[in-house]
N, C-alpha and C positions, 0 to 999 in steps of 0.2 A: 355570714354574708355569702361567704361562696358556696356552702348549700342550698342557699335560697337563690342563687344563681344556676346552680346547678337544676333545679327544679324549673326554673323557669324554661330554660333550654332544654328540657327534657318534654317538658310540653306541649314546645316549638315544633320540636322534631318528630313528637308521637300526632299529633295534627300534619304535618308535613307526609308521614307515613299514610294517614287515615286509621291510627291506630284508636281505641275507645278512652277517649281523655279524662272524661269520668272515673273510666276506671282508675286512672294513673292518678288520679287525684286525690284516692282514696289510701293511698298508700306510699310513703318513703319511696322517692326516685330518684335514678341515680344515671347522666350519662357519663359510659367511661370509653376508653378506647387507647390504642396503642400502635401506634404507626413507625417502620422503621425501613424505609425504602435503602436499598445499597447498590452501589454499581462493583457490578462483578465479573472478572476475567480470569475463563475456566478455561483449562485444557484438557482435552483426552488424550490419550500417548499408549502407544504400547500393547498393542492390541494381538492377540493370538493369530499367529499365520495361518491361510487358508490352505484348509488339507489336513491340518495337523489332528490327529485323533481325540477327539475330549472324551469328558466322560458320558456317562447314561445318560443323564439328568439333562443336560446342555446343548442350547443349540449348535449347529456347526457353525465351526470358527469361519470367519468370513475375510479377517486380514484388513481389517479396516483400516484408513490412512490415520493420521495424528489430526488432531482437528482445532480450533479456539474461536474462542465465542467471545464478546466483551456484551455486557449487555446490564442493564436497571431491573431488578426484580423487589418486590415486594413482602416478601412472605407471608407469614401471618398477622398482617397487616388488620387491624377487625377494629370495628365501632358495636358497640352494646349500649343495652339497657337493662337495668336491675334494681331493684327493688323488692319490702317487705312491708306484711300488715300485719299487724299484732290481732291475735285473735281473742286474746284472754285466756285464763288459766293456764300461764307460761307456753301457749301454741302460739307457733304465727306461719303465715303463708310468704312465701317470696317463689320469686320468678325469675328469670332472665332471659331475652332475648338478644341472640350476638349474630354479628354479619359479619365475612371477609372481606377487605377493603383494598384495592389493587392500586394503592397512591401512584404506583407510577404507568399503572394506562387507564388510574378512575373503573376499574370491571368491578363486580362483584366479587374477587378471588376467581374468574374466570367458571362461575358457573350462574345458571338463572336462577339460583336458589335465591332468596329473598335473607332469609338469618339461616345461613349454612351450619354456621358454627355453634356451637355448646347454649342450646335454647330448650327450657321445661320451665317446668312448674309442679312446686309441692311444699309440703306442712312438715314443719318441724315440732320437739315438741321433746319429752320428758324419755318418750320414745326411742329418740332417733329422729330420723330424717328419711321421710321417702318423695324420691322426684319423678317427673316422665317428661320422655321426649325426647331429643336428640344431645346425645352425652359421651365424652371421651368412656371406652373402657374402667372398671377400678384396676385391670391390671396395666393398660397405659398409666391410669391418675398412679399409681402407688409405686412404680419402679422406674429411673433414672431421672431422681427429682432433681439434681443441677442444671436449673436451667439456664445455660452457655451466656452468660450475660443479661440474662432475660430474653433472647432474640434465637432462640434456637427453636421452637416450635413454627414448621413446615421449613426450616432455614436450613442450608446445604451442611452445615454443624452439629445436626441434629446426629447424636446415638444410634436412633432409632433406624437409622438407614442401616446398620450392620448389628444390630440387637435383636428385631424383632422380625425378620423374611428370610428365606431363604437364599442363597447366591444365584437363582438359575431363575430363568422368567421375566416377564412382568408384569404379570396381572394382582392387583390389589387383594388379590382373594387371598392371600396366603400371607396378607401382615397381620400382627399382635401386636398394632400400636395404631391402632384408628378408635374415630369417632363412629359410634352404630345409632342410629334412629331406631324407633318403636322402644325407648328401652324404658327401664322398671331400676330405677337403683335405689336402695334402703343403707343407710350408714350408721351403724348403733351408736348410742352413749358414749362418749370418751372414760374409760374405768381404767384409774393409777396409768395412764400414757396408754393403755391398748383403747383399740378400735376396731370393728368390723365391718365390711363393706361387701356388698353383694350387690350385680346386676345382672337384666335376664335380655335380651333383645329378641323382641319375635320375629319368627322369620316370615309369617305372612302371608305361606302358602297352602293354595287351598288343595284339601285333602289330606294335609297333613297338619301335626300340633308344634314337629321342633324343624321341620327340614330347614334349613339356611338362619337357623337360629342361632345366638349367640350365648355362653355363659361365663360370667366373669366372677373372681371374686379374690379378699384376702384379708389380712391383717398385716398393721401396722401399730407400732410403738415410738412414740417420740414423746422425750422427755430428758430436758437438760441437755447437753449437746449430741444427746445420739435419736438418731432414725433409725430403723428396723421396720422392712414390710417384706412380706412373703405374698405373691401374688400369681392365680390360675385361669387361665382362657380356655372355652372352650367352644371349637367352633365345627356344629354341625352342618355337614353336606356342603361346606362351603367349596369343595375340591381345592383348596390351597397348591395340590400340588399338581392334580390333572391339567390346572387351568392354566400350567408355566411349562409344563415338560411337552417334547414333543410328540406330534399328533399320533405316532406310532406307537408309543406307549401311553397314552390317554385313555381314562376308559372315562364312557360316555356317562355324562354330570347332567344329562337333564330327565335320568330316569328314576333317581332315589327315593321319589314314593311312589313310584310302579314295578318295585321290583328288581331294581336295576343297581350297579353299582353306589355303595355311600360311602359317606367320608366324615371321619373325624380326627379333626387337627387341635393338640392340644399344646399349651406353653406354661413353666412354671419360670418363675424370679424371684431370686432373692435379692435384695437391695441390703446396704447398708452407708449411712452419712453419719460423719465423726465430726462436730465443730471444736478443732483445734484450740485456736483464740479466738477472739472476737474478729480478726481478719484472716484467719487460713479454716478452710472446709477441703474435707474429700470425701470420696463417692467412691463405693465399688459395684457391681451389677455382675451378676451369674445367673444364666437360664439355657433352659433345655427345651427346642421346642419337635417336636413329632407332628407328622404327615400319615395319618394310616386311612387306607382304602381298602375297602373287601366289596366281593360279588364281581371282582373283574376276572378276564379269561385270560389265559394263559399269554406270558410274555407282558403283561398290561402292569401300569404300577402297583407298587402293595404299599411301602413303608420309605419313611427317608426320616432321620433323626439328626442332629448333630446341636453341639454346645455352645453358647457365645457367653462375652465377658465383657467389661469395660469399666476402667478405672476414670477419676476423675478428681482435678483439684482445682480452688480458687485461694488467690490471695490478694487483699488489697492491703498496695503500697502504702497508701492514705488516702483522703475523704473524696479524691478526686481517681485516682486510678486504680484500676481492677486487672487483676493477668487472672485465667482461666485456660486452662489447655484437659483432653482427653483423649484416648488412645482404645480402643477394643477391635476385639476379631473373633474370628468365628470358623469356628475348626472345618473340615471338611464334611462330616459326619459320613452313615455309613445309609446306605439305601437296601431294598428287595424287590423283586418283580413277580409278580404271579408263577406259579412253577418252577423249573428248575432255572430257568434262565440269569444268568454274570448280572450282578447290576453295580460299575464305576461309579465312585463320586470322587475322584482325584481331581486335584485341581478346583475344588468348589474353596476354599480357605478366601478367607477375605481380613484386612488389618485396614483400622480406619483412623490417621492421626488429627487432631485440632488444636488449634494455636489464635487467643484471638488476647487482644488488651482495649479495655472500656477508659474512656475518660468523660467524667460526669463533671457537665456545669451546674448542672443541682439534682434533685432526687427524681427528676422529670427526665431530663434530657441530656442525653450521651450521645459522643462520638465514639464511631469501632472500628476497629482493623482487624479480619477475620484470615488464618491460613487453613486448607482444608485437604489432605491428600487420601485418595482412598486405593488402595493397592489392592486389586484382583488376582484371586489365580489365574493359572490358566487355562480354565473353564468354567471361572467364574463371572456374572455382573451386578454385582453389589452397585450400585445407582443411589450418588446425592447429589445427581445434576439435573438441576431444575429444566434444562431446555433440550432435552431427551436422554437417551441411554447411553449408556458405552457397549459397544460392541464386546464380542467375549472376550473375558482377557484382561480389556482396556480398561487402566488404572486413570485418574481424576485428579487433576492437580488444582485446586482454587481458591486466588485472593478477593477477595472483597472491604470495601469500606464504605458505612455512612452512617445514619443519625437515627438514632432510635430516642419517640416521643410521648411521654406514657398522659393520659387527661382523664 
């Protein structure tokens, strides 16, 4: 009955879109979604005095005041649709399309996109599995799979805020934990717990086959209470690091198929999850990720390297309460500049602690209390504040509580 509920509403709403209803009638539909609005109050504090010398990489320290915010945020807040057809001789086709859902000001996730989030279409089969369209990474899917109560995707408790970017910057170009359009991901046969995964994203530009392209890929093993996946990014000409350091040592990102400066920024991880009993899990995560640019002139960036890590664990009390807490950081690493010129990364080190407890009134619907501190060097800004940056330096204190509702 509640399939056939769920089908009717899925109908509703593909009508309601102007989506082809025929089509959806042709095959197994499914609406799901997952809403978990929290009111959150953040602090900034502690921010690098103005004057003080940082490093290379970093912008000047600016001595910003202490700040707080109280404020309703949403995170990844999404409504979908999904769906399968059986094709015959063990193939079948499925789909999904997913949108971000801003319960607490009704946006889109604050962009005009229509289904922003994880939407393709593709055939599975004896094969494997290949999809297209707009899809998380396999090296996002495959490393720091405890996800924080289930509410920590785009949420200020996500890992990935001190996992996967550098400390300096903040242009998007130089994470290893986003979703890429145009992509291509193939997933083999699961053989005795391994798997393989490979994706390719084009980058789209004309005159060129890979500039601003994307390559992901890895293995993974799960079987019995243990995970195991080893996962590689690789991302050309995206300038990850010209596009955060300052304009003095920037070398110019809009000439890498004319000749001009290019870039490839690569990341690897290893993950590993151990299920204890049936109520305690933990998580560990190590990756190393590099920044390399050639064709720049003297004094201009070359290279930036450094290590990050993060532990993780869950336990439930009983059938109602869940404690989860995480802690990672992220070394300084070491940098290069074109010729002989000094190049500092002191002060880039970032430590990110989390502290949340779930209480479920059934397999739907939870209340949370989330703590979240992220400690900066002193020429660093590591950033899991949703309502702008922290100045350099400045470390991130924040509680939050509310209800997450999964359909």
């Amino acid at each position: 009955m509640l399939d056939n509920k769920k089908n009717l509403i899925a109908v509703a709403i593909a009508g309601a879109f102007a989506l082809p209803i025929a089509a959806q009638a042709q095959s197994t539909v499914e609406v799901y979604g997952k809403l978990y609005p929290e009111i959150v109050n953040g602090q900034l504090s502690g921010a690098t005095a103005k004057g003080t010398v940082v490093n290379t990489l970093s912008a000047a320290a600016t001595g910003a005041a202490d700040s707080k915010l109280l404020s309703m945020d949403s995170p990844n807040s999404r409504l979908g649709f999904r769906g399968t057809e059986d094709l015959g001789g063990g193939m079948k086709a499925f789909y999904q399309l997913e949108m971000g859902l801003g319960v607490d000001t009704g946006a889109n996730s604050s962009t005009s996109l229509l289904f922003s989030r994880d939407s393709f279409v593709g055939v599975s089969g004896g094969f494997g599995s290949v999809k297209l369209g707009t899809m998380d990474t396999v090296y996002k899917t495959l490393g720091d799979t405890m996800s924080f109560l289930g509410i920590s995707s785009g949420n200020f408790i996500s890992a990935s805020n001190i996992l996967s970017k550098p400390g300096f910057g903040t242009s998007s170009a130089s994470s290893f934990h986003l979703r890429r359009g145009n992509s291509i991901i193939y997933e083999s046969p699961e053989v005795a717990g391994f798997q393989g995964l490979f994706d390719y994203s084009l980058g789209e530009v004309t005159g060129s086959s890979s500039s601003t392209s994307v390559i992901s890929g890895g293995v993974k093993y799960n079987a019995g209470p243990l995970y195991l996946a080893v996962a590689y990014e690789n991302h050309k000409d995206l300038f990850g690091a010209s596009k955060n350091v300052p304009t003095a040592i920037a070398n110019n990102t809009a000439t890498a198929i004319t000749g001009g400066p290019t870039s490839t920024d690569t990341a690897v991880r290893f993950t590993a999850q151990y299920k204890v009993t049936e109520a305690t899990r933990v998580e560990g995560n190590y990756a190393t990720i590099q920044y390399d640019e050639t064709g720049g002139t003297a004094g201009k960036f070359a290279n930036y390297k450094h290590n990050v890590w993060s532990i993780a664990g869950e336990h439930k009390l009983n059938n109602a309460v869940t404690l989860v807490g995480s802690y990672g950081a992220a070394a300084a690493g070491t940098c290069t500049l074109v010729g002989t010129a000094a190049c500092s990364t002191a002060g880039l080190d970032g430590k990110m602690l989390n502290l949340g407890v779930g209480y479920n009134f059934s397999k739907r619907t939870m209340l949370f209390a989330l703590y979240s501190n992220m400690n900066n060097g002193a020429s660093a800004v590591y950033n899991n504040f949703g309502s702008g940056s922290p100045a350099t330096g400045q470390d991130i204190s924040i509680f939050a509580a509310g209800i997450s509702h999964n359909f």
